[in-house]
Structure formats: C-alpha cells, structure tokens
Steps between C-alpha positions, in 0.01 A plus 500: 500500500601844425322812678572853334504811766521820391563833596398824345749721408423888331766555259616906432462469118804784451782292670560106634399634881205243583280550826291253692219433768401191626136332404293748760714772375527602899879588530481772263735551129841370549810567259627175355820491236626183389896571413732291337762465783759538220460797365437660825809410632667609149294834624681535864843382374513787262475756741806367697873688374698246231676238686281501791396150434681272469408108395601109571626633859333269756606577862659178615622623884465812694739593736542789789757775419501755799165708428443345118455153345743366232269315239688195350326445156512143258784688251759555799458836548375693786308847611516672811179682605369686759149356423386164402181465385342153413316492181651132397190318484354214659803326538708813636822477658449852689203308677678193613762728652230673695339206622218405290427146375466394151168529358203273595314243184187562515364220312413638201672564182481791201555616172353853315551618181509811282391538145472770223258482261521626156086561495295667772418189734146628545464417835278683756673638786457253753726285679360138444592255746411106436586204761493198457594172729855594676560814241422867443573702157395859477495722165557904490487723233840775554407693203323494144762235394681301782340263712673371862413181654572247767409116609617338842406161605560253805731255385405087541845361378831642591727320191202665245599811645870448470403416100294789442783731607768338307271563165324801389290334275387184711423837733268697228301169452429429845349833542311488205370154573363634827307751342344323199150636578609824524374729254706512141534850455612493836752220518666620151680755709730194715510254177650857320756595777902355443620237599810692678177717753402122659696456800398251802493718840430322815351755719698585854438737732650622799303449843351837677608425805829505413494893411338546816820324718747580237715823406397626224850791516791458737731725482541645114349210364121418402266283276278640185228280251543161509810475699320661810125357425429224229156400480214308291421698198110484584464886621742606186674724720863363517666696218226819607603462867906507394417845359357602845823410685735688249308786531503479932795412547654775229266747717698323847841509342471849368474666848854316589622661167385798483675615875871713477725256417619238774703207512599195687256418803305795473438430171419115584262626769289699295455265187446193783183738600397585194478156370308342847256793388473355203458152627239610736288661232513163279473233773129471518395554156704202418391284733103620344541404204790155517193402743199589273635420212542117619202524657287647171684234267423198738164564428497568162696184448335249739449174390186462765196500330332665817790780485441572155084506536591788773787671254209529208195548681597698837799600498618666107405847663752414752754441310443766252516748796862372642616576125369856505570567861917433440495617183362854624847605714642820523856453610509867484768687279844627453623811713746773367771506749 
C-alpha cells in the first residue's frame, strides 16, 4: 500500500520563494526555499578573500600550544590558530577532542536526489509525501524546472544494505521498485536523476542529552552544523539550522574582535567568553529539534499499523505544525561592531 499526504504550498509566481500552511491553515504563511546545497555554498565561498579555503586538509590531531591549538592536517602540514571552530561534519575530529561520541544509527537509511528538467515539470506547489510499509518518499517542486526529492526506509537485511551502497544502480532500482504505484509523472523525476546523485546514507544522530552534559566550547574551541548537532533529516532543518550557528556565533566572536587589540591570556579570556555565549544561545535549540526531529520521523516511518492509523488520521496536523514551528526561527542578525 502506498498513502499520498500532501501539503499545500503558495508559490510567489516572480521568484522560486514557496510558502506553506498546514491543512487548517492555523499557523499562518510561512517562507519555504528549497536550495541546492551546492550552489549555496558556491554562494558563501565567494565572499571569502582568495586562498581562504583551502581543500583535501582533514584535521587528523589537535594539540595545545600555550593559548592556541596547532592543527595537524592529512598532507603534513600544520596551522596555528587562536580559534578552532568545528564545522567537520558528523564524523569531526574537533568533537572527539571535546568529548563527544560518534554519532548514534538510527535505524533508518536515505538517499535524495536533484534533477533539472529541460520542460516545465508542471507540478502544483505542494510537497507530496507517500509511505508505504517501512519507507517514506516525499516530492517538492524548487522552481519552474527542478524538482528535489527524498526516500528513507527501515532496513530488514543488513548484507542488502551493504549491496545497495556498493552500486548506484542496484540503488536507483530499489527505490523505484518501492514506489511502483506511485504516480508516473511523479516517479519520472527519480528514474531521470544520475546515477552519480544515488548515494546510501544510514541516518545517525547524536543523543540530546549529550549537549545537555557536554561542552559545547572550552576554551577557544567549539562545535558548528553537523559536527556539534547531527540529526534525522525529518524537520529539514540540519543544513537551515548550520546557518543559524554561523550567524550566532559570528555575532559571539565579533564582540571578542572587535575590543583594542589584546593578546595572550587576555585575549584567551575574552574569546573563551564569547564562545560559551555562543554555546549557551545554541544549546537548547539543538537539543529541540535532534529530539523532534527523531521523534516526528519515528512516526512518519512506523511500521505499526496502529501508529500509522494515528500519523494519517490524528496526528498529520501535528506533524505539519513541528515543521512550521522550527522552520519559523529568528536567530536574530548580524551587528556592526
């Protein structure tokens, strides 16, 4: 069986901006833009000075110099800052060092897709939804042209996922075999995406509790995105809520910056404040949404047949709601200094 959910999204005809209430229409017009995580990046990292960047430098150790860390990176060399900030992903090596754990499975396992279209794809702006027995795909328009989509399923057999990831192709299929009764027009935009965009993700997640015993900064080092708070992608706010900690935490670190000059332990002092400020401000919000976001997508994804009468019948203005309610966040703005 496979059960379509929808949500109604009003579309600005002028641009790709997309807005959306949920089925009642009771939590009021809410700004939704679905970005290509490439070319926003591509976006950020040409604003940065030539040379700022630089690429195929994992951090391998960390060590204490006096009041800065030395950075010892895969190619040999090394950098000596005054502050290290985390942005390494799930796996990061900045987060071991403080403490944390490696991400959590949670049981589930992903891949999404991308695709350009060379005709308008026609489709109203909703974002479609369907489950089915131990999977979930959803469907959104991002403008006239592209189409974004996702499917994540509970796994039965561990050595069929271990084939799956080793083949791109074997991957497409099993997707597409899942969703055989979805609609044609509607499953032409997976069976037209590459090859190269299917990639098996299991899902992980770091625990809440753990942000709520653990440093998030000590000293002149801290955690952003998924280094600091990996999650289930069910609230789509992991990349959005990455954004929110640059911008905090450039608003925290500015204040240290922006003082007359200082150096040595002064200067430690003040960026060691600046940076617990920081972590104070994004503690709880991260804990929200790792939690809700496990929370929302155990339901969505149940395999209980009692769960999922609840999920369709009681509970899709629920869940609607816990989408709108993170996704409308004002982590407030940049200050001149």
């Amino acid at each position: 069986m496979l059960k379509l959910v929808t949500t109604s999204l009003i579309s600005g005809k002028e641009t790709s901006r997309t807005s959306f209430k949920d089925k009642k229409g009771k939590h009021g017009s809410h700004e939704v833009r679905c970005v290509r995580r490439q070319l926003m990046l591509e976006a950020i990292a040409n604003e940065l000075p030539s040379g700022t960047i630089r690429y195929m430098s994992k951090v391998v150790a960390i060590q204490e110099s006096g009041f800065s860390k030395i950075l010892h990176l895969t190619d040999g060399a090394t950098i000596k800052t005054k502050v290290l900030i985390g942005s390494d992903g799930i796996n990061s090596i900045v987060a071991k060092w403080l403490g944390f754990k490696e991400a959590s499975p949670i049981g589930r396992y992903a891949t999404r897709g991308y695709v350009e279209l060379k005709n308008t794809h026609k489709l109203e702006p909703l974002f479609m939804q369907y489950f089915g027995k131990g999977f979930r795909a959803g469907v959104i328009p991002c403008d006239d042209k592209c189409v974004y989509w996702f499917f994540t399923w509970t796994p039965t057999i561990k050595e069929h996922q271990k084939e799956l990831a080793q083949d791109p192709a074997k991957l497409k299929q099993y997707v597409l075999s899942k969703l055989e009764k979805m609609p044609s027009y509607v499953r032409s935009f997976i069976d037209h995406t590459e090859l190269d965009a299917f990639h098996l993700a299991p899902l992980r997640h770091r625990h809440p509790w753990e942000l709520l015993m653990k440093n998030i900064s000590e000293g002149n080092v801290s955690l952003v995105g998924d280094a600091l708070h990996p999650m289930a992608p069910d609230l789509a706010q992991g990349g959005c809520s990455a954004l929110e900690d640059g911008v905090v935490l450039a608003r925290c670190l500015a204040e240290a910056f922006s003082k007359n000059p200082m150096e040595g332990e002064e200067e430690y002092k003040l960026i060691e404040a600046c940076l617990k400020k920081y972590a104070n401000e994004r503690r709880w919000r991260c804990i929200d949404l790792i939690t809700r976001s496990y929370i929302v997508g155990s339901i969505q994804q149940s395999g209980s047949k009692l769960t999922n009468f609840f999920r369709d019948e009681v509970l899709a203005t629920f869940l609607a709601h816990q989408l709108l309610q993170k996704i409308d966040f004002d982590c407030d703005q940049l200050k001149e200094f």
